[in-house]
C-alpha positions in Angstrom: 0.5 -8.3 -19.7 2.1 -7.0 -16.4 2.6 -4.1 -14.6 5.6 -3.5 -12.0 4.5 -3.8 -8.4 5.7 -0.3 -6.5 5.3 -1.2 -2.9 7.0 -4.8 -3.2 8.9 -7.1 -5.5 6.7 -8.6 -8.0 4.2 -8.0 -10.3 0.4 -7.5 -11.3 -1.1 -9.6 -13.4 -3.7 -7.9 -16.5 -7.0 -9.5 -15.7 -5.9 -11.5 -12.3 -7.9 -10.5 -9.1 -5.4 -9.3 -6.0 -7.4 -9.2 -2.5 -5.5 -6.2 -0.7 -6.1 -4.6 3.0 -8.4 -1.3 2.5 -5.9 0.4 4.7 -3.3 -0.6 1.8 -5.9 0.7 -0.5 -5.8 4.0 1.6 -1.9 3.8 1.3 -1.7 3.3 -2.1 -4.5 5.2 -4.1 -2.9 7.8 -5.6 -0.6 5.4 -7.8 -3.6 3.0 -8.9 -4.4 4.5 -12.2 -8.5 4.1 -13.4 -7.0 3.2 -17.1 -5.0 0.4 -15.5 -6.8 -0.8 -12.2 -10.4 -1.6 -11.5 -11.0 -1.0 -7.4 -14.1 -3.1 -6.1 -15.5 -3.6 -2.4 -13.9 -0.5 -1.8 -15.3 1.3 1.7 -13.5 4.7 1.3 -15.7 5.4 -1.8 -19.4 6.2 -2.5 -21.2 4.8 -5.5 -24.9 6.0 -5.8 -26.7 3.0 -7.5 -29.3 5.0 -9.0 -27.4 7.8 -9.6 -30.2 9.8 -8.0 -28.0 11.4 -4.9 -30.5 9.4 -2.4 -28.9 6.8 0.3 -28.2 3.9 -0.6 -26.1 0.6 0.3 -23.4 1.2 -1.5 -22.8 5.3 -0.1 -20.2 5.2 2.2 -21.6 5.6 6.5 -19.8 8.8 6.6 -21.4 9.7 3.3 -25.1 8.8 4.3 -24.4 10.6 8.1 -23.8 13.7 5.8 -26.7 13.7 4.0 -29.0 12.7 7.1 -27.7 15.8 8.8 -28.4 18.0 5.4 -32.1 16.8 5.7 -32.2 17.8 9.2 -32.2 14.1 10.6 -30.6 14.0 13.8 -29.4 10.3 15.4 -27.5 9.1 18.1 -23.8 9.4 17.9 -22.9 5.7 16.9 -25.4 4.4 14.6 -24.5 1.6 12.0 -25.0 1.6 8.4 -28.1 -0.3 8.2 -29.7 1.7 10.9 -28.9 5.2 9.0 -30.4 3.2 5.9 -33.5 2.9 7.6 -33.4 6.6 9.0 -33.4 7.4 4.9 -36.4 5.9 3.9 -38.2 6.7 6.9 -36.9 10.7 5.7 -37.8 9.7 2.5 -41.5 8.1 3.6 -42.5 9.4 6.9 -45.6 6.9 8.3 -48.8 8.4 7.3 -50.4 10.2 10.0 -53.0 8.3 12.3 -56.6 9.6 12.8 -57.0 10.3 16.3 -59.6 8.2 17.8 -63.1 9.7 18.8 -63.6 11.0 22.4 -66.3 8.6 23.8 -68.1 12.2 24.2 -68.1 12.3 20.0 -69.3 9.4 19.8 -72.0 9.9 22.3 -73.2 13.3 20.7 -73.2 11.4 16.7 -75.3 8.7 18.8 -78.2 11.3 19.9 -78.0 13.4 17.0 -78.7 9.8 14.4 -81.5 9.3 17.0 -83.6 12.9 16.7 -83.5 12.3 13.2 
């Protein structure tokens, strides 16, 4: 089984993987039918792993800046995918907060009060 290649001369071949550019992707999307083309690796589309709507690697950096900025995130203007990544599950689990340490003036008064006792 075939199909008629529209932006050259030639053909597809059913089940036979073609590597194209994803600017020819970009070009040609609209005439790649779902029914008859399966589209992987591609960068222009999100696909939430978990289907749970949370960040993931294969979201889209545009996609991820989006949702970052809907949480209230804010990052520098460049940042790259893995970075934002990281910004996610930091949003998602901030650190736990750290005691603050004891004045030495605490510690002093804990010192005199064990000692009355």
């Amino acid at each position: 089984m075939y199909r008629r290649r529209l932006d050259s001369s030639g053909q597809w071949i059913r089940s036979e993987p073609v590597e194209v550019s994803q600017l020819w992707l970009n070009q040609e999307r609209r005439r790649l039918k779902p029914q008859f083309f399966r589209i992987e690796g591609d960068a222009e589309v999100t696909v939430d792993a978990g289907n749970d709507g949370i960040p993931d690697s294969g979201w889209t950096k545009k996609d991820i800046s989006a949702w970052l900025k809907a949480k209230g995130v804010e990052f520098s203007g460049y940042a790259t995918k893995s970075k934002l990544l990281g910004l996610v599950e930091e949003t998602l689990n901030p650190p736990a907060p750290e005691p603050e340490p004891a004045t030495v003036e605490e510690a002093v008064e804990e010192s005199i009060i064990g000692d009355e006792e």
